[in-house]
C-alpha positions as CSV (number, residue, x, y, z in Angstrom):
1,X,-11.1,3.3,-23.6
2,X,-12.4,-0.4,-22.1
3,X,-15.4,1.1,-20.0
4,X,-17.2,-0.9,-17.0
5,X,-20.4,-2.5,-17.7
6,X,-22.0,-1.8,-13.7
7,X,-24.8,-0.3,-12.9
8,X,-24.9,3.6,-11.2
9,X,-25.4,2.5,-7.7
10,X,-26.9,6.0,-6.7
11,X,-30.2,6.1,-9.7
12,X,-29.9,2.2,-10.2
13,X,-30.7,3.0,-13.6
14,X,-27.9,4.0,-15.6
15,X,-24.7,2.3,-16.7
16,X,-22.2,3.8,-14.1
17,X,-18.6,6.5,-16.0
18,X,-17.6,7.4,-12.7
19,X,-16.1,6.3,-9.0
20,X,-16.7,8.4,-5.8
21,X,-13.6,9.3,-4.6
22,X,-13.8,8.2,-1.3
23,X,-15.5,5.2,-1.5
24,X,-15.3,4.1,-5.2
25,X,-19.3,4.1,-5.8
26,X,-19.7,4.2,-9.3
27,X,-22.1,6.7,-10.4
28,X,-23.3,8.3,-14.2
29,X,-23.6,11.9,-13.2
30,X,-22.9,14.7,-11.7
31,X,-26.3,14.8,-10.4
32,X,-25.6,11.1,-8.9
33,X,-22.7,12.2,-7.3
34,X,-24.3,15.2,-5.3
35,X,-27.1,13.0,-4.3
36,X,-24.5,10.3,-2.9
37,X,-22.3,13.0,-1.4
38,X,-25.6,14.2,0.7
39,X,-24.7,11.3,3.3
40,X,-21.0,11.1,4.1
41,X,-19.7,8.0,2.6
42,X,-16.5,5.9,4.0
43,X,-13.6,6.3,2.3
44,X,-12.0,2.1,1.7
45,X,-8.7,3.0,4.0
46,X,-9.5,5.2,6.8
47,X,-6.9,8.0,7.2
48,X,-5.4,6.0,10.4
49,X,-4.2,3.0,8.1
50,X,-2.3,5.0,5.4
51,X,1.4,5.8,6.1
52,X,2.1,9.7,7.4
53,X,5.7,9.9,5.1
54,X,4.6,9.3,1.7
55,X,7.6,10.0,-0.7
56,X,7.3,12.9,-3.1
57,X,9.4,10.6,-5.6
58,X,10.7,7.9,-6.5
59,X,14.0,7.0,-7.6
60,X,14.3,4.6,-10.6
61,X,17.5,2.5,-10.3
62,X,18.1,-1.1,-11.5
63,X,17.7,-4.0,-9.5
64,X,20.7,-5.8,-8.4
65,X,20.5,-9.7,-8.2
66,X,23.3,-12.1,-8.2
67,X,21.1,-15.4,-8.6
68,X,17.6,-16.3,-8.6
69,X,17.9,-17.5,-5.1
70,X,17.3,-13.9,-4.0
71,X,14.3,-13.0,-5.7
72,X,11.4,-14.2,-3.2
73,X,8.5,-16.4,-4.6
74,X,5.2,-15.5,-5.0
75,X,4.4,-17.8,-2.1
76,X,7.2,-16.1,0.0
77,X,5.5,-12.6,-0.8
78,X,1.6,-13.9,-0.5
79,X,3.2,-14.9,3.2
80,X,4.5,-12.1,4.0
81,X,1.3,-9.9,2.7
82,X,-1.1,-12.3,5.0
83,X,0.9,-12.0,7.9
84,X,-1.1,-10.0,11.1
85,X,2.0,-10.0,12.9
86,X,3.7,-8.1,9.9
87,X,0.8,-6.1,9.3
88,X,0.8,-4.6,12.5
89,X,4.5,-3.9,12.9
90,X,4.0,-2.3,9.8
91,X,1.8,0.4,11.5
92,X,4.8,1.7,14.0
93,X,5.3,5.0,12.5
94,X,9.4,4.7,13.2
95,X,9.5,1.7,11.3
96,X,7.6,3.0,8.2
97,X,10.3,6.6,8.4
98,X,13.0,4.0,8.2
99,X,11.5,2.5,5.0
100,X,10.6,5.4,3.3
101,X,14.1,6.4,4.0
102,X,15.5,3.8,2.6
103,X,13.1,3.5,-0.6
104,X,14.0,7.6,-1.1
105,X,17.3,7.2,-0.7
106,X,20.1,7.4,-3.5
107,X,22.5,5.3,-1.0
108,X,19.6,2.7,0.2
109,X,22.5,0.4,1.5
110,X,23.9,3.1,4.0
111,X,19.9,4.1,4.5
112,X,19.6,-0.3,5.4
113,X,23.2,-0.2,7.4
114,X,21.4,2.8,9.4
115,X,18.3,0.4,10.0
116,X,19.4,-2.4,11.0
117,X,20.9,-0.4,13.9
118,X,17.4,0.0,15.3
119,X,15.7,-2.5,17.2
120,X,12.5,-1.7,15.6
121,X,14.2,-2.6,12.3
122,X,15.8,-5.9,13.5
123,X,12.6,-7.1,15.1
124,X,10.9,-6.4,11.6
125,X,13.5,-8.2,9.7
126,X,13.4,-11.0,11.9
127,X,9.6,-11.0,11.3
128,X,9.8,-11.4,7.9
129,X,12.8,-13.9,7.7
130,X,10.5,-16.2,10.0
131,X,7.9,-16.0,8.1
132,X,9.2,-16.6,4.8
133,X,12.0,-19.4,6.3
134,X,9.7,-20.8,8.9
């Protein structure tokens, strides 16, 4: 097992084994840890930001692609990732249902038909499209 060379950032004197769970301090002991854990630390996503439908699995099915031309480049996908406007759309709580629906699904094209029938959808795709096509 590769271990990390960093210092225990609650003694400052030992090489750190171990991250806090909620804000990924690393510490060398259980000792550490409870003297951390005597002031409330911040946890690196606050609950608010994380989506509320998590799926409880995920399906593995192939990947479909007729031609390169439909894969999107790592430029395409660093655009999308850096874009506020995205970003917050992504935080509607609708719009993230629809998603999960369609990642859970075992018919993800009926799941997409269904989703492109909302306007919250279209206005997301159309997001994305702009950004990546601009």
């Amino acid at each position: 097992m590769g271990g990390s060379s960093r210092q225990c950032l609650a003694c400052n004197g030992a090489q750190s084994k171990y991250k806090c769970p909620g804000c990924l301090l690393p510490y060398c002991s259980l000792v550490c840890y409870k003297m951390h854990k005597e002031i409330p630390c911040s946890n690196p996503e606050s609950a608010e930001e994380k989506p509320t439908a998590v799926p409880e699995f995920q399906l593995e099915r192939p990947v479909d692609v007729d031609g390169p031309s439909e894969v999107l480049q790592k430029l395409q996908l660093e655009a999308i990732a850096s874009s506020s406007e995205i970003r917050d759309a992504l935080k509607d709580e609708h719009l993230q249902k629809l998603i999960c629906d369609i990642d859970k699904s075992p018919d993800p094209i009926n799941e997409l038909d269904k989703a492109m029938g909302t306007d919250v959808f279209c206005i997301f795709t159309s997001k994305i499209l702009s950004t990546i096509k601009p």
